[in-house]
C-alpha positions as CSV (number, residue, x, y, z in Angstrom):
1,X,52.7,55.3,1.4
2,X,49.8,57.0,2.4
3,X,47.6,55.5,-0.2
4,X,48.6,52.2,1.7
5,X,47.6,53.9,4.9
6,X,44.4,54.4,3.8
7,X,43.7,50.9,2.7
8,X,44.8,49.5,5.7
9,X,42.6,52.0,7.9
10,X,39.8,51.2,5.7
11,X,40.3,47.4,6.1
12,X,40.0,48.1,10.0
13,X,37.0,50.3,9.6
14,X,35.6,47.5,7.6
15,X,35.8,45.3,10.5
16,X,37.9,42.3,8.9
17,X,40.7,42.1,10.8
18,X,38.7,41.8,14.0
19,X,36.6,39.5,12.1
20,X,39.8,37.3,11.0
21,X,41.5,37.5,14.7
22,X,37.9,36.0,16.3
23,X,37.5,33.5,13.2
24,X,41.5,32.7,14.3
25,X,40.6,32.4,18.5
26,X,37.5,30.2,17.7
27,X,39.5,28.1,15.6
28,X,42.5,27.8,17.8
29,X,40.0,26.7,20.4
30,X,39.8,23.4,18.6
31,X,43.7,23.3,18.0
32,X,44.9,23.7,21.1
33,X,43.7,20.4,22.4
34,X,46.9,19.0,20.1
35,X,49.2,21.1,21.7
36,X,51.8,18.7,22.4
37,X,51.8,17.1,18.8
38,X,51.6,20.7,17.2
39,X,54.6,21.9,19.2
40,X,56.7,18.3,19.0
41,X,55.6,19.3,14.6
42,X,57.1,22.7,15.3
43,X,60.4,21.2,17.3
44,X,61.1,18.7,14.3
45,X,60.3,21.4,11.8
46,X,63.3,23.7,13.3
47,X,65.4,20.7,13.3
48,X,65.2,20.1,9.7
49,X,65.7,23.6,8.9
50,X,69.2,23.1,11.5
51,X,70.2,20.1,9.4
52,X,69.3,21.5,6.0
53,X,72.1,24.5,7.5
54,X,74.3,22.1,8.4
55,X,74.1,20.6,5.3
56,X,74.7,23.4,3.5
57,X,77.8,24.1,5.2
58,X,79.0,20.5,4.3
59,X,78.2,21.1,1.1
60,X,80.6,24.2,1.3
61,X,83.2,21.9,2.6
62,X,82.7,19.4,0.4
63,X,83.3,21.0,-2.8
64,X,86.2,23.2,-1.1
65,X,88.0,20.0,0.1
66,X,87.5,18.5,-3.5
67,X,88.8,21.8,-5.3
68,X,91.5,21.6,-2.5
69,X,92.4,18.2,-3.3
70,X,92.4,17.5,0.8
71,X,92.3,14.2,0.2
72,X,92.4,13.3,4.5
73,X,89.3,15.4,5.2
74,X,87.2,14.3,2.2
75,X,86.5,10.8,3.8
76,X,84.9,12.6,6.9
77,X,83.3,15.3,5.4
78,X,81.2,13.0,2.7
79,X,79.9,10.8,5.4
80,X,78.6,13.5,7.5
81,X,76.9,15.4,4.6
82,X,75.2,11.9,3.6
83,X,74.5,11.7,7.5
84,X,72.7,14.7,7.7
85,X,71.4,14.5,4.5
86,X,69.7,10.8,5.6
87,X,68.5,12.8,8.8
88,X,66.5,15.4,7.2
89,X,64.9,12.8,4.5
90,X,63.9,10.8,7.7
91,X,62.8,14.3,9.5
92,X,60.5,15.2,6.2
93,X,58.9,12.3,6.6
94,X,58.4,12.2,10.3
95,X,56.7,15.3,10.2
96,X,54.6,14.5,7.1
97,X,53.6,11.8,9.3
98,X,52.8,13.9,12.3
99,X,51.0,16.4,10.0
100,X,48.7,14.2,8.5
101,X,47.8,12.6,12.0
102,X,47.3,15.7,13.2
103,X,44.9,17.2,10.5
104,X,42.7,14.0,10.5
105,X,42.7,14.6,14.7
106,X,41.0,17.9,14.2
107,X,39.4,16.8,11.3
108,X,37.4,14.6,13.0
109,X,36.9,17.0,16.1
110,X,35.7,20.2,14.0
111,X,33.4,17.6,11.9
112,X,32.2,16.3,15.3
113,X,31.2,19.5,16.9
114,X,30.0,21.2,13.8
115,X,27.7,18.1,13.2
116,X,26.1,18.1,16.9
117,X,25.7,21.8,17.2
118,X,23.6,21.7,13.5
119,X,21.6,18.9,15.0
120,X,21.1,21.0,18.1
121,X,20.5,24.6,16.4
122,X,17.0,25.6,16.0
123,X,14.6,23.8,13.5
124,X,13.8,27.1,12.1
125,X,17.1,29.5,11.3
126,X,18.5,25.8,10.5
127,X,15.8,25.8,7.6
128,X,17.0,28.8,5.9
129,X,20.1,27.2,5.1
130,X,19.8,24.7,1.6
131,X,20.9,21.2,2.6
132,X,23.6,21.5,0.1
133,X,24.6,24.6,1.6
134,X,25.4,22.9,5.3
135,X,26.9,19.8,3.7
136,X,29.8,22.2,2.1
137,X,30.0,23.8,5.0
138,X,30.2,20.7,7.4
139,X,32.7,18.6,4.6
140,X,34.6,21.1,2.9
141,X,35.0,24.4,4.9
142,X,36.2,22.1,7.8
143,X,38.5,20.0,5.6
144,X,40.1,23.4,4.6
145,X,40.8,24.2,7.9
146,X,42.1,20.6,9.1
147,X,44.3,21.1,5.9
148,X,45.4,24.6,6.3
149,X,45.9,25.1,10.0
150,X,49.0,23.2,10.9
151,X,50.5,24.9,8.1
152,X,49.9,27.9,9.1
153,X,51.3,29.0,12.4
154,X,53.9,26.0,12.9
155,X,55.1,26.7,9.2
156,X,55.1,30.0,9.8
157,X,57.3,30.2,12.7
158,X,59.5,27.3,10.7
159,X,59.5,29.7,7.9
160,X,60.6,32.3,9.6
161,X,63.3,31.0,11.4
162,X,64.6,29.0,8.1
163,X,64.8,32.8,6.6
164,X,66.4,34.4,9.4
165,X,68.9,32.0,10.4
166,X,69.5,31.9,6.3
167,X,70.0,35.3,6.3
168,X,72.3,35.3,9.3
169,X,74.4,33.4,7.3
170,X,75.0,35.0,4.6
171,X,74.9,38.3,6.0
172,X,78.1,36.7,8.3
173,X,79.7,36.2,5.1
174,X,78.9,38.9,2.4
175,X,76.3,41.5,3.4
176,X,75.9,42.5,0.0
177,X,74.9,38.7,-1.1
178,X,72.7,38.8,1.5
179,X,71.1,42.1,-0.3
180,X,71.0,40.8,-3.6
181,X,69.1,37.7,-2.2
182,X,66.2,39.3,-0.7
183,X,65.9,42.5,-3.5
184,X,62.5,40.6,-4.5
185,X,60.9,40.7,-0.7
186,X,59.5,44.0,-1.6
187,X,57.7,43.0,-4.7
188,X,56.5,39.9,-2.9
189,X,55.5,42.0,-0.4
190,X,53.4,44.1,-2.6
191,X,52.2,40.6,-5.1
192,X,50.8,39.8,-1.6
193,X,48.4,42.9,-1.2
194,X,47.1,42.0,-4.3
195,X,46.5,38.2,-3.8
196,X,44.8,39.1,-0.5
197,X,42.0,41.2,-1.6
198,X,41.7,38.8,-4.8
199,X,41.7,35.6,-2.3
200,X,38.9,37.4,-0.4
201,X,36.5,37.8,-3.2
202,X,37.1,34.1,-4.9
203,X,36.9,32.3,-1.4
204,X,33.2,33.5,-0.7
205,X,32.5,33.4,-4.4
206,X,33.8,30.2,-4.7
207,X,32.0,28.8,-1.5
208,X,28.5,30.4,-2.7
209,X,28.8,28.3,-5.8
210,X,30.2,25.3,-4.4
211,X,26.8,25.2,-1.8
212,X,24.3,25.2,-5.4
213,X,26.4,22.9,-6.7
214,X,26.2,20.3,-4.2
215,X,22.3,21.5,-3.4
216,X,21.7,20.7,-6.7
217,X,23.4,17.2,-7.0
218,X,22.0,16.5,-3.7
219,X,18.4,17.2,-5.1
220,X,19.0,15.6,-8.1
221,X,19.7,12.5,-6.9
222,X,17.1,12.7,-3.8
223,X,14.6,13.0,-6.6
224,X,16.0,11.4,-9.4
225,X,12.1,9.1,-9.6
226,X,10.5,12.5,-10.4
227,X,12.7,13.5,-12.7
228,X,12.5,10.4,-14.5
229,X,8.5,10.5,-14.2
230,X,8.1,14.3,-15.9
231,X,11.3,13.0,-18.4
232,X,13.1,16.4,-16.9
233,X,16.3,14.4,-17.6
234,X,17.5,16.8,-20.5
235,X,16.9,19.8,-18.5
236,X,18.9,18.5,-15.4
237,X,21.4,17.6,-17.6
238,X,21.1,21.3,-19.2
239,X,21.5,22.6,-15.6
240,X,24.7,20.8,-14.7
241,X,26.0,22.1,-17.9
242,X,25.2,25.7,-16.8
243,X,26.8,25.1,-13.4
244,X,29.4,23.6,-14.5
245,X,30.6,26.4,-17.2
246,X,29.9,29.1,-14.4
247,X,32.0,27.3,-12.1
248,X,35.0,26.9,-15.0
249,X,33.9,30.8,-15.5
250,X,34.6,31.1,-12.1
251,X,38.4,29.1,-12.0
252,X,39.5,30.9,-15.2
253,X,39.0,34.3,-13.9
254,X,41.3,33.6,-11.0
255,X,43.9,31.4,-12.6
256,X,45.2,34.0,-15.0
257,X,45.7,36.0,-12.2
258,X,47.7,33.2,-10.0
259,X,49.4,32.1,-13.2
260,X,50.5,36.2,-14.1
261,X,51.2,36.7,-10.7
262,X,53.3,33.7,-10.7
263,X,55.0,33.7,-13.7
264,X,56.2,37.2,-12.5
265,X,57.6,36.2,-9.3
266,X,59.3,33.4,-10.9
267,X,60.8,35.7,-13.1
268,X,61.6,37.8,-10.6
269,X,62.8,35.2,-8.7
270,X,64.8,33.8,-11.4
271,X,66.6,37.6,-11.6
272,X,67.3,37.5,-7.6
273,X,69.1,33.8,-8.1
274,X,71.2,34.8,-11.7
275,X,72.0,38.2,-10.1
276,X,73.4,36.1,-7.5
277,X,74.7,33.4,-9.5
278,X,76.5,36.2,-11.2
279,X,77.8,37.9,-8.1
280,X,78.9,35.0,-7.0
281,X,81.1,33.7,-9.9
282,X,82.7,37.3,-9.8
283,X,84.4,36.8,-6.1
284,X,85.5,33.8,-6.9
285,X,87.4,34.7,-10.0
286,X,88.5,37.4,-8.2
287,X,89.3,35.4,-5.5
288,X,87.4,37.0,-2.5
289,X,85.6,33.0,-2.0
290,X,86.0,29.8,-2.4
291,X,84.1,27.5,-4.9
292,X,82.3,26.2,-1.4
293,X,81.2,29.7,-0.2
294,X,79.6,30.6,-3.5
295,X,78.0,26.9,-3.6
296,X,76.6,27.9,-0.1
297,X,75.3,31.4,-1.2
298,X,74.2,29.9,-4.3
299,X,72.1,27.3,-1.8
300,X,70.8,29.8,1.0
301,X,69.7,32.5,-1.8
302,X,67.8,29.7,-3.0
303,X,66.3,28.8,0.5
304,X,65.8,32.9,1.3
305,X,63.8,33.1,-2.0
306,X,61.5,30.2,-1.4
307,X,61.2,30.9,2.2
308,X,60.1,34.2,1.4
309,X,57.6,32.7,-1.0
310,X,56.4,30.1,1.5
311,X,55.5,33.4,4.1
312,X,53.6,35.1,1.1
313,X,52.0,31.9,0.2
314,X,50.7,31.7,3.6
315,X,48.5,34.6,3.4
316,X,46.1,33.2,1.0
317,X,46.2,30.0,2.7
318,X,45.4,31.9,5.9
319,X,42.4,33.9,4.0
320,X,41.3,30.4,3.0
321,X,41.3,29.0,6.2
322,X,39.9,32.2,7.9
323,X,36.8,32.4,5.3
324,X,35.8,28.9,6.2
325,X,36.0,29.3,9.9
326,X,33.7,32.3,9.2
327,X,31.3,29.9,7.2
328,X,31.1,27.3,10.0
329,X,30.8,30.5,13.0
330,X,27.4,31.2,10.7
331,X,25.8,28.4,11.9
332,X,27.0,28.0,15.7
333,X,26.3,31.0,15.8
334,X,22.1,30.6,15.4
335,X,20.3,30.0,18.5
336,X,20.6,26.1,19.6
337,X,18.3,24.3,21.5
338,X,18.5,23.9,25.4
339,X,18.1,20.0,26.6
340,X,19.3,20.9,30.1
341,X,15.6,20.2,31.6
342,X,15.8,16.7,30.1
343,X,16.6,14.8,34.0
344,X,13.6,16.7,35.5
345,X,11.3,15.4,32.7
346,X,12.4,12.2,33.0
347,X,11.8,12.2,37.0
348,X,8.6,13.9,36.2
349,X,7.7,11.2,33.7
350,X,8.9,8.2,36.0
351,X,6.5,9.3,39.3
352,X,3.2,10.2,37.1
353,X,3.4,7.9,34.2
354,X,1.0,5.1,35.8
355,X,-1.7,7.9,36.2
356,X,-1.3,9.3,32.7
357,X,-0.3,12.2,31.5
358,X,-2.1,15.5,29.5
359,X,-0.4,18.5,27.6
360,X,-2.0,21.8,27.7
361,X,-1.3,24.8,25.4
362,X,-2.1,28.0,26.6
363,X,-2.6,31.2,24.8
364,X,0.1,30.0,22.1
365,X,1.2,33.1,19.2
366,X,3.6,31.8,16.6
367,X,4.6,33.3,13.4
368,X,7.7,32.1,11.1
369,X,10.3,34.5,10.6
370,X,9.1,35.4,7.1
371,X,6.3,37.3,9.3
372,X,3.3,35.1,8.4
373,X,1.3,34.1,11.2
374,X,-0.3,31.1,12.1
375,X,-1.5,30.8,15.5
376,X,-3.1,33.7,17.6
377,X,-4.1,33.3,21.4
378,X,-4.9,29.2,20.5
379,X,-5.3,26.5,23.6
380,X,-5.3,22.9,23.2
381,X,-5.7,20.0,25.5
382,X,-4.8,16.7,25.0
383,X,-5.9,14.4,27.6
384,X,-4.1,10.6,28.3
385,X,-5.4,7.7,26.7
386,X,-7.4,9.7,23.9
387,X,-7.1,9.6,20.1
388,X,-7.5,13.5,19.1
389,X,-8.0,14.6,15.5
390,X,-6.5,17.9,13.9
391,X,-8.4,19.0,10.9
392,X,-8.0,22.3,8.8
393,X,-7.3,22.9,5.1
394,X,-3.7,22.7,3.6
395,X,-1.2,24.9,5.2
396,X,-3.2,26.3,7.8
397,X,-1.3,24.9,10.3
398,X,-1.5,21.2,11.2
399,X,1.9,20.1,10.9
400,X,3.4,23.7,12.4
401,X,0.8,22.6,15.8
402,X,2.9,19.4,16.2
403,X,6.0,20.9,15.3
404,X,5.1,23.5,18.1
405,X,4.5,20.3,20.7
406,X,7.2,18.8,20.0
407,X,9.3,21.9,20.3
408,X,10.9,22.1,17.2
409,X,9.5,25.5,16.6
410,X,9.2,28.2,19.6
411,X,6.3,30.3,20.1
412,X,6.7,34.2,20.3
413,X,4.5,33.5,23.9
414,X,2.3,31.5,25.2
415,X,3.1,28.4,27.9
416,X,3.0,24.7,27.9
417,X,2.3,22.5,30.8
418,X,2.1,18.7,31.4
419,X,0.5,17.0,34.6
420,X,-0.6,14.0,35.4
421,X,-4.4,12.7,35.4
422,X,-5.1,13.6,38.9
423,X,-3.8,17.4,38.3
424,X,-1.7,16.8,41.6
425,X,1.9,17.3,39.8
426,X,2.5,19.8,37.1
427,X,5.4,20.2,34.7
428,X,5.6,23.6,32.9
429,X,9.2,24.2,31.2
430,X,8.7,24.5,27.7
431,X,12.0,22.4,26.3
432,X,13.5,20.9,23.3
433,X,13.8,17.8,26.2
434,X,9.7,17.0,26.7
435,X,10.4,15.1,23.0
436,X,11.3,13.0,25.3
437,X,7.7,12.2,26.0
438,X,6.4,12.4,22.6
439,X,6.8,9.6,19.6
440,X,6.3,11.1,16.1
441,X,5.6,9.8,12.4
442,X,6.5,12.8,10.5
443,X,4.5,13.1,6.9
444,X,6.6,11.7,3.7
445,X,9.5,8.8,4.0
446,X,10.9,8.7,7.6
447,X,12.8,5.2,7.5
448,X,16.9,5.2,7.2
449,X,18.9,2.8,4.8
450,X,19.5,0.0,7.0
451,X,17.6,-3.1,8.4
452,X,14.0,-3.3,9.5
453,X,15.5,-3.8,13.0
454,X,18.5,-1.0,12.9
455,X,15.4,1.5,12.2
456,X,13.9,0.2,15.1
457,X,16.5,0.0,17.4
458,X,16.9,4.2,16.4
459,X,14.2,4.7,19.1
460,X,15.3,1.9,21.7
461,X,18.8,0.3,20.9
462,X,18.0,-2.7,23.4
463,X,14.7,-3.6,22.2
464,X,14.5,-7.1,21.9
465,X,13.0,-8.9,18.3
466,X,10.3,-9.9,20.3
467,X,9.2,-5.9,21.3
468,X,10.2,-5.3,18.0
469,X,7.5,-8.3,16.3
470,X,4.8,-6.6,18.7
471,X,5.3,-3.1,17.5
472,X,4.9,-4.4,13.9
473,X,1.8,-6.3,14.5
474,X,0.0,-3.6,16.2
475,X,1.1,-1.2,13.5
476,X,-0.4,-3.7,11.0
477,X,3.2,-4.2,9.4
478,X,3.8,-8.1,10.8
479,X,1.2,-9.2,7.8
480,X,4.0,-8.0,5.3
481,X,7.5,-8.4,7.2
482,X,7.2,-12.0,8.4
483,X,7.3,-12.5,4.5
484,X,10.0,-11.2,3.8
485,X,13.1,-13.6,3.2
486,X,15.1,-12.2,6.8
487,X,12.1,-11.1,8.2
488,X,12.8,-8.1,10.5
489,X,16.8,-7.9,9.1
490,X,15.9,-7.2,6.6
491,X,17.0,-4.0,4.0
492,X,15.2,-0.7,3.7
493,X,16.8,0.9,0.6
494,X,17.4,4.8,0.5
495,X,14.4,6.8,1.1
496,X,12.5,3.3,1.4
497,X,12.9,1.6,-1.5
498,X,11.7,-1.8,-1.7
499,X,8.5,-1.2,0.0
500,X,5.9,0.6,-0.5
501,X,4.6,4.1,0.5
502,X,1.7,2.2,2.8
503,X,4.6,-0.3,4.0
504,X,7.2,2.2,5.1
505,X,4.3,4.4,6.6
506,X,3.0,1.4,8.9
507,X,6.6,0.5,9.9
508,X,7.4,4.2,11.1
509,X,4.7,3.7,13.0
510,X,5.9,0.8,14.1
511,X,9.3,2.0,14.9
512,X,7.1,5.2,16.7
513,X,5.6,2.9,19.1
514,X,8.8,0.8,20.2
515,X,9.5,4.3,22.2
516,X,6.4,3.5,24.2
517,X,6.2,7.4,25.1
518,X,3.2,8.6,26.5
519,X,2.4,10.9,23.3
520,X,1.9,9.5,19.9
521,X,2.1,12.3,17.1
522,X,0.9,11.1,13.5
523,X,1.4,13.2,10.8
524,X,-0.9,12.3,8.2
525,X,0.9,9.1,8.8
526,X,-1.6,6.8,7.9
527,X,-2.4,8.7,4.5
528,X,-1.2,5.8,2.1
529,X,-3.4,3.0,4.2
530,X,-6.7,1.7,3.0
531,X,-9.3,2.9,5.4
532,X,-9.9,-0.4,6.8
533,X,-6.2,-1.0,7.9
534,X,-6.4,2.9,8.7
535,X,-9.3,2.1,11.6
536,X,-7.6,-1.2,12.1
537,X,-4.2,0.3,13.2
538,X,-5.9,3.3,15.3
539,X,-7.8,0.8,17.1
540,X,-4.8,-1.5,17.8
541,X,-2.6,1.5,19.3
542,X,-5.6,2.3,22.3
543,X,-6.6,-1.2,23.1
544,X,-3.3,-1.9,23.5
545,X,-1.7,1.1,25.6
546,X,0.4,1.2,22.4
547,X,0.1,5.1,23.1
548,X,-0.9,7.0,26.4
549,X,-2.3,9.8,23.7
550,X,-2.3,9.7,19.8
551,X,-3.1,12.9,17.7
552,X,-3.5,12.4,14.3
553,X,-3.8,14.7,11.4
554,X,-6.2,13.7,9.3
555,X,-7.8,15.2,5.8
556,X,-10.3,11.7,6.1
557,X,-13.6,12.6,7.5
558,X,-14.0,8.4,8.2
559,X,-11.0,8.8,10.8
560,X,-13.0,10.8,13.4
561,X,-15.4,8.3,14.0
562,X,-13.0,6.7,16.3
563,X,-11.6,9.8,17.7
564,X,-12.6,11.3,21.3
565,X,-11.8,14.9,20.4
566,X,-11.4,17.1,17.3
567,X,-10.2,20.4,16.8
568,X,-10.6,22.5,13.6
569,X,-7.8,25.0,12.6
570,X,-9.6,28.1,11.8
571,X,-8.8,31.6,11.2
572,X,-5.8,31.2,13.4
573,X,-7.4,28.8,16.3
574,X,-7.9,25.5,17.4
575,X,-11.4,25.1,18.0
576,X,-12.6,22.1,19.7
577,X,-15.6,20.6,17.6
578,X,-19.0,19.7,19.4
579,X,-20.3,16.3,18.2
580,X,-22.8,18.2,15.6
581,X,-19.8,19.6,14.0
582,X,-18.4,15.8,13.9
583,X,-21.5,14.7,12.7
584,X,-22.4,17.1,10.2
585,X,-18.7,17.1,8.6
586,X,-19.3,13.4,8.1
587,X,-22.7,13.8,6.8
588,X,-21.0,16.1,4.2
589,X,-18.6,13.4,2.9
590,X,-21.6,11.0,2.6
């Protein structure tokens, strides 16, 4: 006993079952939208468990009326015990029907929420997760729960009243049945200490391994051209066959112990029901029952030692739905982005957008989390209807500057302000919303499965084909797509296939300009594109007013001929280069 005592106290030093009551509230704040079907579930369940009594008190009747030979009652009797049986088939399946309505309801709702908070959680804590990781956690871990939670607490309480109002029954009868029935509770009770610490460890072991194994197919596949280029295709293979056997590793371990631990409650069980089967052929040869009493004992011992079995069942079920609630809690609980300023950007956009627009950066500091740093005190200006180059080695910080504009990443301090040519109206309010303001051709493949059109439409889902045709001619993309069998309907494969890297690059930029926001961000988007179509599309964008402002980043010296401003990441700055600098770098390349 006090052994117990200890471990109990120790679980609550521990923390875990405060940890499993808040995983429990936050996942009853979904439920309890479906009150009304989860309490109408709970209502039918307590029927059934009235009829399947009922029932069994026919059943008594029956076979006493048979053994009786009362012929005038047996008539009766048979057609209400077929009734009720009919009624509690018919209830069963009501209820499946309910459950599985109800499961796919918050389903769907967990799934929802889950997927538009990870959208809306910071770019950066986001990143630390593997993208196989989040999948499991968004599919599985909320399936598990949609699964698990309407059998949990409207079973239980079923359960519990199927048990007690069992018990009653017996106990009205022969107390000492009703003993004999339940002398397994206790080892159920302590099979069920076991199973819970066991659950613990195998749901978070099995949920780590789950994660690699989906990051890995998930990668596999993305990548599967690679692979086939370096002929890694036997060591891939190799891998899957190492996850695979740990994961087997993993399910072997843990069914010997559900197997032993339920091969000896059934035999345990089996004891309980002989012992009882026993007992009860004794009173009636000594004529203390009828044949229909013992049938009925023989019934509700049977329903007292599954019910009981059902309540110990539920802890691991409750473990499993507790651990994923925890798993999805990891990642609502990282800091998500704030788009409440998005109406006053808007406003601000739609009274200064005629006299163009600039972004300043003031005394920006920004280090990722890992501790490297990467900007120190560093100011940039970008100034409407100018094409501004970034330049800077690998990795020194090109792609983290935009990422920083378009406030996907949050500096440690520093300020950002945007105001309108004249400097009469100023915006400072550095948001997740001012994306709003900015279009952006990330670097790699940035086009979705889909038609030509549907990746347009992304940015602007009432654009004409007309706005769409201009976008693609002033991103140089027309010359190919008006080639093409269906023209703008037609399909972009996964990742782009069917076109090339230059193709797919000139229609994101395409699909970038369709926004028509005042900021054009390319991310050594033109990379892929002869330098001919390279000038050609830069040139397009500011003749046009494709673009209030375009920064490019650029590792081709031939691109800043045609830009008004370049800035050099160095040591930690952005440093504005003279025109000598300009000059002399493409003197260099000569």
């Amino acid at each position: 006993m006090i052994a117990k005592l200890q471990f109990y106290l120790k679980r609550i030093q521990d923390g875990r079952l405060k940890e499993m009551w808040t995983q429990t509230l936050w996942l009853y704040s979904y439920v309890r939208k479906y009150w009304f079907s989860i309490v109408l579930y709970t209502l039918i369940g307590l029927g059934g468990t009235g009829i399947s009594l009922i029932t069994s008190l026919l059943s008594r009747d029956l076979v006493d009326i048979v053994t009786g030979h009362k012929s005038n009652e047996l008539l009766k009797t048979f057609i209400m015990y077929i009734s009720f049986t009919l009624a509690n088939v018919i209830l069963s399946k009501i209820l499946d029907y309910i459950a599985t309505i109800i499961s796919l309801k918050i389903d769907n709702a967990i799934k929802a929420d889950i997927f538009e908070k990870m959208l809306l959680t910071r770019l950066e804590p986001l990143m630390s997760y593997h993208t196989g990781d989040l999948l499991t956690r968004w599919s599985s871990d909320a399936s598990v729960i949609s699964d698990g939670v309407l059998n949990w607490l409207p079973d239980l309480l079923i359960a519990i009243v199927r048990f007690l109002s069992a018990l009653g029954i017996v106990l009205y009868y022969d107390p000492l049945f009703a003993l004999l029935a339940i002398a397994g509770m206790p080892v159920s009770l302590l099979m069920s200490k076991t199973l819970l610490s066991r659950m613990q460890s195998r749901n978070l072991e099995s949920a780590a391994l789950n994660a690699k194994m989906m990051g890995f197919h998930q990668e596999s596949f993305s990548n599967i051209q690679t692979i086939k280029a370096f002929d890694l295709i036997p060591l891939y293979v190799k891998k899957l066959h190492e996850y695979q056997k740990e994961y087997l590793q993993l399910q072997k371990k843990y069914q010997k112990l559900g197997i032993l631990s339920s091969v000896f409650l059934s035999f345990i069980g089996l004891l309980v029901s002989y012992s009882c089967y026993g007992l009860g052929i004794y009173r009636v040869w000594s004529g203390t029952i009828s044949y229909g009493t013992m049938t009925l004992f023989l019934s509700l011992s049977g329903t007292l030692t599954g019910t009981l079995n059902t309540l110990v069942g539920m802890v691991p079920s409750a473990i499993n739905i507790t651990t994923s609630s925890g798993r999805l809690m990891d990642i609502i609980k990282m800091p998500r982005e704030d788009h409440s300023a998005a109406p006053k950007i808007d406003a601000f956009y739609q009274k200064n957008k005629q006299d163009g627009l600039s972004i300043s950066l003031q005394d920006i500091q920004y280090a990722y989390a890992h501790g490297d740093t990467v900007f120190e005190h560093t100011d940039l200006v970008i100034e409407p209807d100018q094409i501004i180059a970034l330049i800077g080695p690998s990795g020194e910080g090109k792609t983290t500057m935009l990422r920083i504009l378009l406030a996907l990443l949050e500096p440690q301090s520093g300020s950002l302000s945007i105001q309108n040519a004249k400097d009469t109206s100023v915006f400072v309010d550095y948001s997740p919303a001012i994306r709003r303001l900015f279009s952006y051709v990330p670097q790699g493949n940035a086009m979705f499965s889909g038609t030509i059109a549907q990746n347009m439409r992304n940015v602007k889902p009432d654009a004409t084909d007309e706005e769409i045709i201009t976008c693609l001619k002033t991103a140089c993309a027309w010359d190919f797509v008006h080639k093409l069998p269906d023209g703008i309907y037609s399909t972009i494969g996964e990742r782009g296939r069917g076109f090339s890297e230059g193709q797919v690059q000139r229609l994101s930029i395409a699909r970038a300009l369709l926004k028509k926001a005042p900021f054009l961000l390319l991310d050594e988007a033109t990379s892929a594109l002869d330098t001919v179509t390279e000038h050609r599309l830069l040139q397009n964008i500011m003749q046009k007013r494709a673009a209030g402002s375009c920064i490019v980043t650029t590792h081709r010296p031939t691109v800043l001929t045609i830009c008004d401003k370049v800035y050099a990441i160095r040591e930690k700055h952005c440093e504005l280069l003279s025109s000598e600098d300009v000059d002399k770098i493409l003197s260099n390349q000569q």
